[in-house]
C-alpha positions in Angstrom: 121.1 76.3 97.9 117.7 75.7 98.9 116.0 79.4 100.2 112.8 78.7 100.6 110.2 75.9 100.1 106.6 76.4 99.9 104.1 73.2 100.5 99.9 73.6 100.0 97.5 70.8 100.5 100.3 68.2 100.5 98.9 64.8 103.2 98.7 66.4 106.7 100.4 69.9 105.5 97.5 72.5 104.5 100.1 74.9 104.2 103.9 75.4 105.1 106.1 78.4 103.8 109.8 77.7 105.0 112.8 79.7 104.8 116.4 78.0 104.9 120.0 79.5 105.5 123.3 78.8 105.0 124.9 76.5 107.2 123.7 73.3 108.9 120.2 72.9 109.6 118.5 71.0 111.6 114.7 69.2 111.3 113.4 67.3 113.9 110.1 66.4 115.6 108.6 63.0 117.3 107.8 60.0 115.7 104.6 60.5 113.6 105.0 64.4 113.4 105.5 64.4 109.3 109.4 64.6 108.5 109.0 62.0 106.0 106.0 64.0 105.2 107.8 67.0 104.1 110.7 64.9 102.5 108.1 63.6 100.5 106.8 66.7 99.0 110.4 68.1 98.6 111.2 65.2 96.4 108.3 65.7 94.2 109.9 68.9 93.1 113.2 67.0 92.4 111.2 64.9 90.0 109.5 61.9 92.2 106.1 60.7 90.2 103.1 61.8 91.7 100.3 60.2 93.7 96.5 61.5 93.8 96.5 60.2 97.3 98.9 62.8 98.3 96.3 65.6 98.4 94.8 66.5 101.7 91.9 68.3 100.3 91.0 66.8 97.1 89.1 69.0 95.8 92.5 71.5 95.4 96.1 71.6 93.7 98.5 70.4 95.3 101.7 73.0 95.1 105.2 72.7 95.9 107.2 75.1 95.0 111.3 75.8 96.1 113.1 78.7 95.8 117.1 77.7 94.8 120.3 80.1 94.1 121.8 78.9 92.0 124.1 81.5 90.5 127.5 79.4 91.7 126.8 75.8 90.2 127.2 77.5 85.9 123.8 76.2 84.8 123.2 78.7 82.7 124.1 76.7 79.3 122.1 74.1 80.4 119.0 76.0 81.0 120.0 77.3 77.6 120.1 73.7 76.1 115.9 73.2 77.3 115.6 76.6 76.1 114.9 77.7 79.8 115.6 81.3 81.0 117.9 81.0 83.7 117.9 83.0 87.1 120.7 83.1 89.9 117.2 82.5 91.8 115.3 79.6 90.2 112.0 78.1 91.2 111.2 74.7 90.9 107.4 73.8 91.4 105.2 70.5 91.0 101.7 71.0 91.0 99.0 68.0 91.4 95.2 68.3 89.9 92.5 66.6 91.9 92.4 64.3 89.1 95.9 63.1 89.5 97.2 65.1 86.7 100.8 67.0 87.7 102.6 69.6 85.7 106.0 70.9 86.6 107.8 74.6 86.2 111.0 76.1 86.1 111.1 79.5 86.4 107.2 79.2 85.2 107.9 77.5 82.5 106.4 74.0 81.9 108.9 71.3 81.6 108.8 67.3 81.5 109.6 65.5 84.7 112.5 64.3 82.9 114.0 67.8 82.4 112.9 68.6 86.2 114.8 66.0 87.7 118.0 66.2 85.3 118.2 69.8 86.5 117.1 70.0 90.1 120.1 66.6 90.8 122.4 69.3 89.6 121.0 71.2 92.9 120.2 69.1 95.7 120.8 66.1 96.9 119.3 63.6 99.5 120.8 61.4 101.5 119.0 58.3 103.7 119.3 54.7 104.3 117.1 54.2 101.6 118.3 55.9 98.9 122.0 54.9 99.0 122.0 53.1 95.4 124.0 55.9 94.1 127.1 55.1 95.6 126.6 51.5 93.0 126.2 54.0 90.3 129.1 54.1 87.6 128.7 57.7 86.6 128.8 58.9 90.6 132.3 56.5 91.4 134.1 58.2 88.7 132.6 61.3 89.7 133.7 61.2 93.3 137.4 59.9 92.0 137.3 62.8 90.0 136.4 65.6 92.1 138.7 64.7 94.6 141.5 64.8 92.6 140.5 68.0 91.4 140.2 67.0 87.2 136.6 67.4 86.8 137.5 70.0 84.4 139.0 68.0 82.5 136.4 65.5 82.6 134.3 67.5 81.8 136.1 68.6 79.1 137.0 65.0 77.7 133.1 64.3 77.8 132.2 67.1 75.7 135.0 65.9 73.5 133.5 62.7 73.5 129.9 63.4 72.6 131.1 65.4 70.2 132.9 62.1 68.8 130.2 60.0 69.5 128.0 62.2 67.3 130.7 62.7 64.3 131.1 58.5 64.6 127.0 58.5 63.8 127.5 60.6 61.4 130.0 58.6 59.5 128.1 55.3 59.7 125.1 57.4 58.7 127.7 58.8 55.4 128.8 55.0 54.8 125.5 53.4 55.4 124.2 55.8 52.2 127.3 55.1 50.5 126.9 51.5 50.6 123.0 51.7 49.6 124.5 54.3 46.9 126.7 52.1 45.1 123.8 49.6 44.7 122.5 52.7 42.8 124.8 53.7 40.7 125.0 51.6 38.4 121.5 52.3 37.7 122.3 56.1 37.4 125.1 55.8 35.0 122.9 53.4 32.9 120.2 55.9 32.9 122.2 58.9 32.2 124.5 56.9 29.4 121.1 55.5 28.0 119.8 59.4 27.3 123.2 60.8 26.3 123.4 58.3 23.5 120.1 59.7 22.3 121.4 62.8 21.4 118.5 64.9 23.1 118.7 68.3 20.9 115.1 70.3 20.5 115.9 72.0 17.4 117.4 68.6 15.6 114.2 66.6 17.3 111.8 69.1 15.0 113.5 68.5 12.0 113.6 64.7 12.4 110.0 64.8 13.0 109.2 66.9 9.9 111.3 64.6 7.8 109.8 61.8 8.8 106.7 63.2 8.1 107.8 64.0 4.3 109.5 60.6 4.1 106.1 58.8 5.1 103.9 61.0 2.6 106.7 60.6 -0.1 104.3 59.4 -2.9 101.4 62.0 -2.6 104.1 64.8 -2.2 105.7 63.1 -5.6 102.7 63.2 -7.3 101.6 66.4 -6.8 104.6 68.2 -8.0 104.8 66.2 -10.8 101.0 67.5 -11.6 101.8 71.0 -10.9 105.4 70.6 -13.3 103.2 69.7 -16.1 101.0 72.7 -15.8 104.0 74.8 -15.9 106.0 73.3 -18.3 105.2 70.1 -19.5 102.2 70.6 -21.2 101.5 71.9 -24.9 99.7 75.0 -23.3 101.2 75.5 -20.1 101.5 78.7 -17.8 105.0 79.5 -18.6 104.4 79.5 -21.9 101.2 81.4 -21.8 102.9 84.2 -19.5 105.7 84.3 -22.6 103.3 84.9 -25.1 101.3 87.6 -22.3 104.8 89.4 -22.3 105.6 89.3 -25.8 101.8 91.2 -26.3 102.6 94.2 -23.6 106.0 94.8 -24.7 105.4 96.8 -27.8 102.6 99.0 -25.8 105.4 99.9 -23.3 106.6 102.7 -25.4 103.4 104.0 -25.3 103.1 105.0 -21.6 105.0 104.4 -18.8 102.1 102.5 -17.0 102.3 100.2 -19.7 106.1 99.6 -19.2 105.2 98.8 -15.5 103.2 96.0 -16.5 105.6 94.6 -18.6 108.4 94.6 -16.3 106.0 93.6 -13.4 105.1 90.5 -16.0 109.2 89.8 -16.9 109.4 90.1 -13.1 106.6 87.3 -12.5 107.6 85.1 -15.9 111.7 84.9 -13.9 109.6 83.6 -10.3 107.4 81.3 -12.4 111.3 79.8 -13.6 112.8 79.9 -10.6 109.6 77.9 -9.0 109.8 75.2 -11.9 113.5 74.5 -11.3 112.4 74.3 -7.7 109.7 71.7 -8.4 112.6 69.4 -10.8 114.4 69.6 -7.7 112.2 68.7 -5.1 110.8 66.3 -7.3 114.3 64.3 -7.5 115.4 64.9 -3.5 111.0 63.4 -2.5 111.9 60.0 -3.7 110.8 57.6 -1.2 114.6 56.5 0.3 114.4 53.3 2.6 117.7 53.7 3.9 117.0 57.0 5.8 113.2 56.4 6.8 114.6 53.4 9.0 117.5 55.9 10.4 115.1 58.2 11.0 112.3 55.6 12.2 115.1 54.3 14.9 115.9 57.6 16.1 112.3 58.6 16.7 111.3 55.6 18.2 114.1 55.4 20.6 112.9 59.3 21.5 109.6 58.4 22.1 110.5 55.5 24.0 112.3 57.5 26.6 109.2 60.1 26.8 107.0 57.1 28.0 109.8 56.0 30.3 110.5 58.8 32.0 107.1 59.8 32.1 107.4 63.2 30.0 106.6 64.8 26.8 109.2 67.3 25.1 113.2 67.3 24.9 113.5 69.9 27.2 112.3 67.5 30.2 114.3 64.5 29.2 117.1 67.0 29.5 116.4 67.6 32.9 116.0 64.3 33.8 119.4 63.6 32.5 120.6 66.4 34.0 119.3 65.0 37.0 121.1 61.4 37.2 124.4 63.9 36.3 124.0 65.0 39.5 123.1 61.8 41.4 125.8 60.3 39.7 127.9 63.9 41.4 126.5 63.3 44.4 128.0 59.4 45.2 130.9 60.5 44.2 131.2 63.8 46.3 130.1 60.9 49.2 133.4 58.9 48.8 135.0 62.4 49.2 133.4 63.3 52.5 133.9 59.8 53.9 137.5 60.2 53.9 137.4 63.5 55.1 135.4 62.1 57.9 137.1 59.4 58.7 140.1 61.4 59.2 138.4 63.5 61.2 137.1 60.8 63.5 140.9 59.9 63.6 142.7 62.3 64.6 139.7 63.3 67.1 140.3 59.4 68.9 144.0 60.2 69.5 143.4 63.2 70.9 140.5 62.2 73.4 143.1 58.8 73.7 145.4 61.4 75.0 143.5 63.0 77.8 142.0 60.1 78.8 144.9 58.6 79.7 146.1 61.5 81.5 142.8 61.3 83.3 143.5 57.8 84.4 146.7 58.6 85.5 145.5 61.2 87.6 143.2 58.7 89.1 145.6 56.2 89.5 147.5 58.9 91.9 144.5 59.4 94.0 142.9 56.5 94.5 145.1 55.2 97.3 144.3 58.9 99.0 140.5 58.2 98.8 140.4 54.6 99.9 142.8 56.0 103.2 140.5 58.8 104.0 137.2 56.6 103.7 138.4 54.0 105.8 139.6 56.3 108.6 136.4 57.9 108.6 134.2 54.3 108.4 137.0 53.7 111.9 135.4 56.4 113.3 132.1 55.9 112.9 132.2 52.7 114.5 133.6 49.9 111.8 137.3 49.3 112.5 137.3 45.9 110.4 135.8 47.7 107.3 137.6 47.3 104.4 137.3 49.4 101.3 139.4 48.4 97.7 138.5 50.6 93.8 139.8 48.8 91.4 140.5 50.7 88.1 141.1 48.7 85.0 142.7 50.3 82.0 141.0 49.5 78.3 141.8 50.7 75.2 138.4 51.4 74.2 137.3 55.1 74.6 134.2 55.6 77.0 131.9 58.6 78.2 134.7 58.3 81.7 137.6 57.5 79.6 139.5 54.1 79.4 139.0 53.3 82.6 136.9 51.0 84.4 136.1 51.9 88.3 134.8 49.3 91.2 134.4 50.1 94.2 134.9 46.8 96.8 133.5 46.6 100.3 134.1 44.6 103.5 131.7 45.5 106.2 134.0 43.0 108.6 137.6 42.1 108.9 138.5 39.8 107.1 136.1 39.5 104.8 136.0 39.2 101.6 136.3 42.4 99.2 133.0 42.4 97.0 131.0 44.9 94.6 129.9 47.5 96.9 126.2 47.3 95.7 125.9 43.8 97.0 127.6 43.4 100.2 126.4 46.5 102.5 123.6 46.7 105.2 121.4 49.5 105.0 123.1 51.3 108.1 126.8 50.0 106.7 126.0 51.8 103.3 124.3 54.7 104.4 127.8 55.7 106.8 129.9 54.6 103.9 128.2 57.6 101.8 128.4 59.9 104.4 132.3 59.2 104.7 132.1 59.6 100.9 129.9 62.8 101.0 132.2 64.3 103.4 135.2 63.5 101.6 134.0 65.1 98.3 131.7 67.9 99.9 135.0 70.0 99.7 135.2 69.9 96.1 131.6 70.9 95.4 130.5 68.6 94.0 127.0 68.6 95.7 125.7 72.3 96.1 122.9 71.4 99.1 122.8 67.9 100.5 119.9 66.7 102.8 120.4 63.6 105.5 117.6 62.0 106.3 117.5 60.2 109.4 120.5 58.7 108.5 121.4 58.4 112.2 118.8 55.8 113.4 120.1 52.6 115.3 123.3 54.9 116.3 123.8 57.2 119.2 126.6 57.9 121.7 129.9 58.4 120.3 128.8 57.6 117.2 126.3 59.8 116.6 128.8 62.5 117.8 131.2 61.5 115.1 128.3 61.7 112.8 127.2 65.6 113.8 131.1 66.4 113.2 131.4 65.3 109.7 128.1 66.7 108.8 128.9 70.3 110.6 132.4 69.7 108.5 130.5 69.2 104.8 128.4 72.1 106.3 131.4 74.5 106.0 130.9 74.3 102.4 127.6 73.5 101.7 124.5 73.7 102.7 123.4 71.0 104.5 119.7 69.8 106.0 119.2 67.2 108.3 116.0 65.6 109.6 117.8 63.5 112.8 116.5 61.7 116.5 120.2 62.6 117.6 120.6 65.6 120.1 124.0 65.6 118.9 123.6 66.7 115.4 120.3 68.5 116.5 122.5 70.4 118.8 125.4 70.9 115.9 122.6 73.2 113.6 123.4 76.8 112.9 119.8 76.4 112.5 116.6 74.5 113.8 113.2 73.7 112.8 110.8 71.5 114.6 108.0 69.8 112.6 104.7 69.0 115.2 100.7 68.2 114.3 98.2 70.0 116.0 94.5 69.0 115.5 91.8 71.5 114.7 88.3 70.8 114.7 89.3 66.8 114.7 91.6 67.3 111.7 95.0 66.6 111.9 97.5 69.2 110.5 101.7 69.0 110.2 103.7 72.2 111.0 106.9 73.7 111.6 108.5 76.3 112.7 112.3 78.1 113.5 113.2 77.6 117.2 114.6 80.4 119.1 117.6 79.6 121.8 115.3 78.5 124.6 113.2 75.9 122.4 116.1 74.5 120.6 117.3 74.0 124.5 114.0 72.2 125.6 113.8 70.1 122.3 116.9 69.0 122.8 116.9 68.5 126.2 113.2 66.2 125.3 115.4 64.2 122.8 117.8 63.5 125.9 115.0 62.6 128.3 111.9 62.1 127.0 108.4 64.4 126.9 109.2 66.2 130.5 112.6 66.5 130.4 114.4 67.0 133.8 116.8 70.4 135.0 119.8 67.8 134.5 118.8 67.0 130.9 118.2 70.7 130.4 121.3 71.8 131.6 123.1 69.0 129.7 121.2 70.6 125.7 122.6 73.9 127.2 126.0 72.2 127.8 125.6 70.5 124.2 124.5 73.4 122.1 127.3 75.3 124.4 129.6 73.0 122.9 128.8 72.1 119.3 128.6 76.1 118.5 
């Protein structure tokens, strides 16, 4: 409900602060006085684009702010969704720069005008001649369906079901598109990871290959030298182990002379047993460092298919081959855990389509069931407001596709005149026709809250008489559970208001301002009486806006 609605430096209004009850209330004014004015700046708030031109002083802001309590329309997880804080009491404010820039606030917080109207449509709603394209609306058909039958939790429900499905069938494209570029890919993988298994990456065995080769390659200098160093030891007429013999055989007799001397000779047997050992050594190295083909091109392969794979991988040690093996292991993992959460997916999508099958096709029977209701009920209000030939048809169609409103499809079909022919609503209604169609519609669903505050503009012009009676009856009915503001020429529905304001200009120092104000009893009596007869209204039209406002209270 709207509580209070605050314009500065908006066209003619330099500044209006107005407070609104519960109820019907009622705005009128002459021709000219700025209605539309403040309709305009109210609708800025509900996320209407701005205009520079809008600013009376244009060297100021332009503010309009509205005060709403929300606390009975459960907003609160959508504030939460635009990480909003909520209030029971929320403001809504536009604000226009003399440069044409506007901002927008909820609860003080900037949002985009996006977010501003998505969440201020949840709050108010306005009704004229020239803003009756909703009723063409797909969304708003099944909506009015739905809240007279009294399932919009279940809708409600469904569609949350339904996003949900609509996301998880994303993400399962998403899952199959990667699994489809994945397979391209894994042949690559397992070539890869085959290609550096076969190589037998070990550090330790890598080293000794290396150092092998390296013996291999150097086999002839290695062989020469210890055949050089086997002559010295042995092969030679003088060589060292026989020179250490003859050494020994010298210290041995001294030995018994003093223990130091029996040190030396054991420290001398000691050497002359190493010097053996050492020469054995050297026969056997000597046989094993022959150059052998065979294992140099083993070796040669096995090196070169090593170093190979360093360059192609971009690396320089085992250790980082490894991981890159390691690596295509887990691809190679990955694909295959894909396949897994694909089916588990699909499954899921599944069983999630029969169930949302289900409800939507309890939802569509429930439909079905009222339908009939809703098209009696419009048509016996359209009867009394004046259009006895009107002839109203929804068609529901059953599909078995699955939709954000179910598996159905909803027209609404219109005749304005009898016997004529049943077309699509958005095409076949006058301006006048449409706009009493909504209110009938309004009416019919204003019970079922479905619109928290609703606002008629001037709906009313080119009727009066009877009509315009049956008019300020259904709107004082929707009033009764809503609340309900409308700008009208009608002293019938003027005369209906639990409230009334009257919008006027005065001009001050030749500048022309729009105000309003709350009438008391006796000016609601002389404005109504003026919209019965005129500027100077006469003591019979007086007594009749007594009479009236006797009446509609």
């Amino acid at each position: 409900m709207l509580k209070n609605l605050r314009i500065e430096n908006y066209a003619l209004i330099e500044k209006l602060d107005i407070s609104l009850g519960e109820g019907l209330t009622v705005i009128t004014g002459e021709t000219g006085a700025g209605k539309s004015i403040l309709l305009g700046a109210l609708s800025l708030i509900l996320g209407q684009r701005a205009d520079i031109q809008v600013l009376n002083d244009t060297s100021r802001k332009c503010y309009i702010e509205g005060l709403f309590d929300i606390s009975k329309l459960g907003l609160a997880v959508l504030f939460e969704s635009y990480d909003l804080d909520y209030d029971d009491f929320t403001v809504f404010r536009r604000e226009i720069n003399p440069q044409g820039k506007s901002r927008a606030f909820v609860n003080d917080t900037p949002v985009t005008l996006a977010i501003l109207k998505e969440l201020s449509g949840k709050v108010i709603d306005i009704h004229s001649q020239h803003q009756n394209l909703l009723i063409g609306d797909s969304s708003f058909q099944f909506d009015v369906i739905d809240s007279f039958s009294g399932s919009l939790d279940e809708v409600n429900r469904y569609r949350a079901g339904y996003r949900e499905l609509v996301s998880r069938r994303r993400r399962l494209s998403s899952l199959e598109e990667q699994e489809q570029q994945s397979k391209k890919d894994l042949d690559y993988y397992l070539f890869q990871h085959e290609e550096l298994e076969k190589a037998g990456l070990d550090h330790d065995r890598y080293l000794e290959w290396e150092s092998e080769m390296e013996q291999i390659q150097h086999a002839e200098e290695i062989s020469s030298k210890l055949e050089q160093i086997g002559y010295l030891l042995s092969g030679n007429e003088i060589n060292l182990l026989g020179m250490l013999h003859e050494v020994l055989q010298h210290i041995k007799p001294l030995s018994r002379y003093s223990p130091k001397y029996k040190n030396l000779e054991e420290r001398l047997n000691s050497l002359l047993i190493e010097m053996k050992d050492i020469n054995r050594d050297m026969d056997i190295y000597r046989e094993e460092g022959s150059f052998n083909p065979a294992r140099a091109d083993e070796l040669e392969v096995k090196l070169d298919l090593i170093n190979k794979l360093f360059l192609k991988h971009g690396v320089s040690d085992i250790p980082s081959l490894e991981s890159v093996r390691n690596d295509y292991k887990e691809k190679i993992n990955a694909i295959q855990s894909l396949e897994d959460q694909i089916t588990i997916e699909r499954e899921n999508v599944h069983q999630m389509e029969e169930r949302l099958m289900e409800s939507a096709t309890q939802i569509s029977s429930v439909r079905e069931e009222h339908i009939p209701v809703i098209e009696h009920e419009i048509l016996t209000m359209l009867k009394d407001l004046g259009m006895p030939g009107a002839n109203m048809s929804i068609v529901q169609k059953q599909t078995n596709e699955l939709s954000v409103h179910g598996i159905d499809k909803i027209q609404f079909l219109f005749s304005a005149n009898p016997g004529g022919e049943l077309r699509d609503i958005s095409f076949v209604a006058s301006g006048g026709e449409l706009s009493r169609l909504m209110l009938c519609i309004k009416s019919l669903i204003s019970q079922k809250n479905l619109l928290p505050s609703i606002i008629f503009d001037e709906i009313d012009t080119g009727i009066s008489g009877e009509i315009g009676g049956k008019i300020a009856s259904i709107m004082k009915t929707i009033s009764e559970n809503m609340q309900v503001i409308a700008i009208t020429h009608l002293p019938q529905i003027a005369a209906t208001g639990r409230n009334h304001l009257m919008v006027y200009k005065t001009v001050d120092n030749g500048k022309t301002r729009t105000m309003i104000k709350a009438l008391e009893k006796k000016q609601r009596i002389h404005e109504i009486a003026t919209m019965l007869g005129g500027t100077n209204p006469s003591k019979s039209m007086v007594k009749t806006a007594e009479e009236l406002l006797q009446t509609e209270r």
